[in-house]
C-alpha positions, 0 to 999 in steps of 0.5 A: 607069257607074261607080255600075251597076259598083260596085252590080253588085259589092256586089249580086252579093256581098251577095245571094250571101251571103245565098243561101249563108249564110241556112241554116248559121249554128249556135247555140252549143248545137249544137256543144259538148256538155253533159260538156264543160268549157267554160263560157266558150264559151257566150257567144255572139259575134258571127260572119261567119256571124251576120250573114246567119242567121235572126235578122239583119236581111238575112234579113228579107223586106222586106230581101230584097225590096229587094234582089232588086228593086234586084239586078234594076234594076242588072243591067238597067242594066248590060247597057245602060250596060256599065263598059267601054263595050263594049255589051252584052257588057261586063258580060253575066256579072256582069249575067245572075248578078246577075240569077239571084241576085236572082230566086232570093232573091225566089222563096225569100223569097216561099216562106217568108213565103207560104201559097200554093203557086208552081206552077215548073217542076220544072227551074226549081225545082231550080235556084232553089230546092234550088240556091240555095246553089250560085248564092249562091256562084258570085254571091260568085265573080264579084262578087269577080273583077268588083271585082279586073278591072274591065276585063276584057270579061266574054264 
């Protein structure tokens, strides 16, 4: 169906934003120096990398929650209700990317607001947690060519 394709798309690019941004964004102070005489660079104005840093609204836990949650119930639905038609494999990267993106901002998210420690496998944890800079790009990759062919059988 056409709504699980364009959830697909916007999910996989908006989480993997999230997962690649969350940590870059740089203050004004941390790139200019004090001898510099560039007193109107000190305002700050708003960046794409502002959008997902601490302060922003995405990267709040509640926001995260929802869509890791959603990226999770879309990408279940798009593995049973395929763009193209063709069961199953229509949509199976888009779906199984979705899927690892949305677990791994839901894992991040509980490490940061929780006191408790997660006991994960040393691979898993590697690979969700230390990469997750990696998985936030390769989710913007493939939301970005699913939306370019959409009819293109994912296999």
């Amino acid at each position: 169906m056409e709504q699980f394709y364009f959830l697909a798309v916007l999910l996989n690019i908006l989480i993997g934003f999230i997962l690649f941004y969350k940590d870059k964004a740089l203050s004004c102070e941390d790139t200019l120096e004090k001898d510099d005489d560039v007193s109107f660079l000190e305002e700050k104005h708003g960046s794409f990398e502002d959008l997902f840093s601490e302060k922003s609204f995405l990267t709040s836990s509640k926001v995260q929650f929802v869509l890791g949650c959603s990226g999770i119930i879309v990408s279940v639905m798009l593995l049973l209700s395929p763009f193209s038609g063709i069961f199953l494999f229509g949509d199976l990267i888009p779906a199984i990317v979705c899927l690892a993106a949305s677990v791994s901002m839901l894992i991040n998210s509980y490490f940061e607001d929780s006191i408790t420690d997660l006991k994960l496998n040393d691979m898993i944890k590697f690979i969700i947690i230390d990469c997750r800079k990696y998985v936030g790009l390769i989710s913007i990759i493939v939301g970005i060519i699913h939306f370019v062919v959409p009819g293109v059988i994912f296999l």
